[in-house]
C-alpha positions as CSV (number, residue, x, y, z in Angstrom):
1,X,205.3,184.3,-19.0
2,X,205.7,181.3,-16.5
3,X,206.5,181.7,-13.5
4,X,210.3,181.5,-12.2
5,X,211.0,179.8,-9.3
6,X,215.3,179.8,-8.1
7,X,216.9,178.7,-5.3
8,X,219.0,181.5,-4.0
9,X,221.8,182.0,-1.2
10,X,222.2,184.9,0.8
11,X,224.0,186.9,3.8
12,X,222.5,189.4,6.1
13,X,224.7,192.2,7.8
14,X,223.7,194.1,10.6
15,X,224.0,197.9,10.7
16,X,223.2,200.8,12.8
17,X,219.8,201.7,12.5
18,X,220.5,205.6,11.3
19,X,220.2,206.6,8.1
20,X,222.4,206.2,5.3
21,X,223.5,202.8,6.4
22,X,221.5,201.2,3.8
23,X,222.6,203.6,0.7
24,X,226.5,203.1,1.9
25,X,226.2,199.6,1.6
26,X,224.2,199.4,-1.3
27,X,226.8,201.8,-3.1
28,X,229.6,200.0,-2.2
29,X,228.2,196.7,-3.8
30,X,227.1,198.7,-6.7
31,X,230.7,200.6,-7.1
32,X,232.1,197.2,-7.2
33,X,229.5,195.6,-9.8
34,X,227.8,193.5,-7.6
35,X,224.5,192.7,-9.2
36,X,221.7,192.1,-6.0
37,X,218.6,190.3,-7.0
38,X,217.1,190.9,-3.8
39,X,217.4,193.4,-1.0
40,X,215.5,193.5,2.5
41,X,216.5,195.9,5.4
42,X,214.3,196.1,8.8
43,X,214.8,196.7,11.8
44,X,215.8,195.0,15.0
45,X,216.3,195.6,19.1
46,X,218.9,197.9,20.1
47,X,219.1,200.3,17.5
48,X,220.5,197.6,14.8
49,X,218.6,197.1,11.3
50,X,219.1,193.7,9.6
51,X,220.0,194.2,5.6
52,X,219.7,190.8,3.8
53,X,221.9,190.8,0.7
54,X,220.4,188.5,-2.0
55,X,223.9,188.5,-4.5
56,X,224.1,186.9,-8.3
57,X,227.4,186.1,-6.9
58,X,228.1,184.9,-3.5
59,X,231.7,185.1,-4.1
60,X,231.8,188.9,-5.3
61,X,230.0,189.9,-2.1
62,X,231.8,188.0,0.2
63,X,235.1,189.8,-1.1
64,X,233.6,193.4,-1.1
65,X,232.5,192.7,2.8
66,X,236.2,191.3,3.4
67,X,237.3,195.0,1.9
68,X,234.4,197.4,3.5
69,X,234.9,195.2,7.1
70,X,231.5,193.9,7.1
71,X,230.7,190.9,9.3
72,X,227.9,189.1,7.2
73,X,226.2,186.5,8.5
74,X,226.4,182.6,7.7
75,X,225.2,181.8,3.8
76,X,221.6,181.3,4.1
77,X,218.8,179.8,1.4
78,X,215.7,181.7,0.3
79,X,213.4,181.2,-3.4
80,X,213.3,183.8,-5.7
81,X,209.8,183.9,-7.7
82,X,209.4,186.0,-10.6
83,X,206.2,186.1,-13.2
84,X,203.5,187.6,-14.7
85,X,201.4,189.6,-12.1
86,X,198.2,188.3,-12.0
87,X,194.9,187.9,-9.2
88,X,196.8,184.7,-7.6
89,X,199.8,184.5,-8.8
90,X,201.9,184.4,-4.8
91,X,198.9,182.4,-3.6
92,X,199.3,179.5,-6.3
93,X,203.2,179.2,-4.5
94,X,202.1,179.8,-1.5
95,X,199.7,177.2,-1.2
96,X,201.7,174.7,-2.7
97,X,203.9,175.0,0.3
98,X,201.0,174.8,3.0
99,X,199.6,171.8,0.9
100,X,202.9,169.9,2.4
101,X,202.9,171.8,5.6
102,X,205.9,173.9,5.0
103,X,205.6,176.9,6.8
104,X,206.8,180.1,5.3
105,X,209.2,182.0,8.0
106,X,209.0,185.6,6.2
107,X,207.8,186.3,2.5
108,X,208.0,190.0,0.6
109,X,206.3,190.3,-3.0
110,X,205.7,193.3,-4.8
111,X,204.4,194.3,-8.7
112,X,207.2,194.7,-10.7
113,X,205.1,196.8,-13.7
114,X,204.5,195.7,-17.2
115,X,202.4,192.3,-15.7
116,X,205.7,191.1,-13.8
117,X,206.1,190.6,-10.4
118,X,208.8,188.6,-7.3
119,X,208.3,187.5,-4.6
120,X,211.6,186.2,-2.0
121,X,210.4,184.1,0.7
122,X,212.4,181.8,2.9
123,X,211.6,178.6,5.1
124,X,213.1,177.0,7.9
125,X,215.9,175.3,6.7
126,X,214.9,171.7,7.4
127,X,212.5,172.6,5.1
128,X,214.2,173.9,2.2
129,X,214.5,170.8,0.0
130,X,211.1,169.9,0.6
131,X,209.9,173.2,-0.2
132,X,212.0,173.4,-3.2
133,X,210.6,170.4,-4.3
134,X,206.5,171.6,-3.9
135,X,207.8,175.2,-6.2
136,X,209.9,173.0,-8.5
137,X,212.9,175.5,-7.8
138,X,215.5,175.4,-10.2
């Protein structure tokens, strides 16, 4: 399988940091049908946690935050990677990206089983179209 490079656009809400934040926003997406091709939650200063919301479609989560009274942040741009997990498969994207001196702001990968794997990773945004240019993003 070739790799799979897409542009995506995301939102990040911020959220006590207790839990069960995560799982009630994660359920409301899912009990409205939003699909999420990516999901990252961490934590921040004074007790907040950051939850980036990777949607298939911008528009459905926008309207489920209007309903729940979410304040998401500005639409953003990341890459999605997918592939077949492999000794160098992030480090063949990576490097492309250091080759033209793009540097990579935050980057999560993980196996996916059956030889598959993602990786999201974002870059400043004055970089984006340069950097979707190096993966050959789609």
């Amino acid at each position: 399988m070739a790799d799979r490079v897409r542009r995506v656009s995301y939102c990040y809400v911020k959220v006590p940091s207790r839990a069960g934040q995560g799982v009630q926003i994660l359920s409301e997406l899912s009990d409205a049908g939003v699909n999420l091709l990516a999901f990252s939650g961490f934590p921040e200063k004074g007790g907040k946690s950051q939850l980036d919301l990777v949607p298939e479609d911008m528009g459905a989560l926008r309207r489920v935050a209007r309903k729940s009274g979410w304040r998401l942040s500005k639409v953003k741009r990341g890459f999605l990677i997918t592939g077949s997990d492999a000794i160098g498969a992030m480090q063949r994207h990576i490097g492309k990206l250091a080759t033209q001196r793009i540097n990579i702001i935050a980057a999560d990968a993980v196996a996916a089983g059956k030889g598959r794997y993602g990786m999201i990773l974002w870059v400043k945004p004055k970089d984006y179209n340069r950097a979707a240019r190096a993966l050959r993003a789609k």
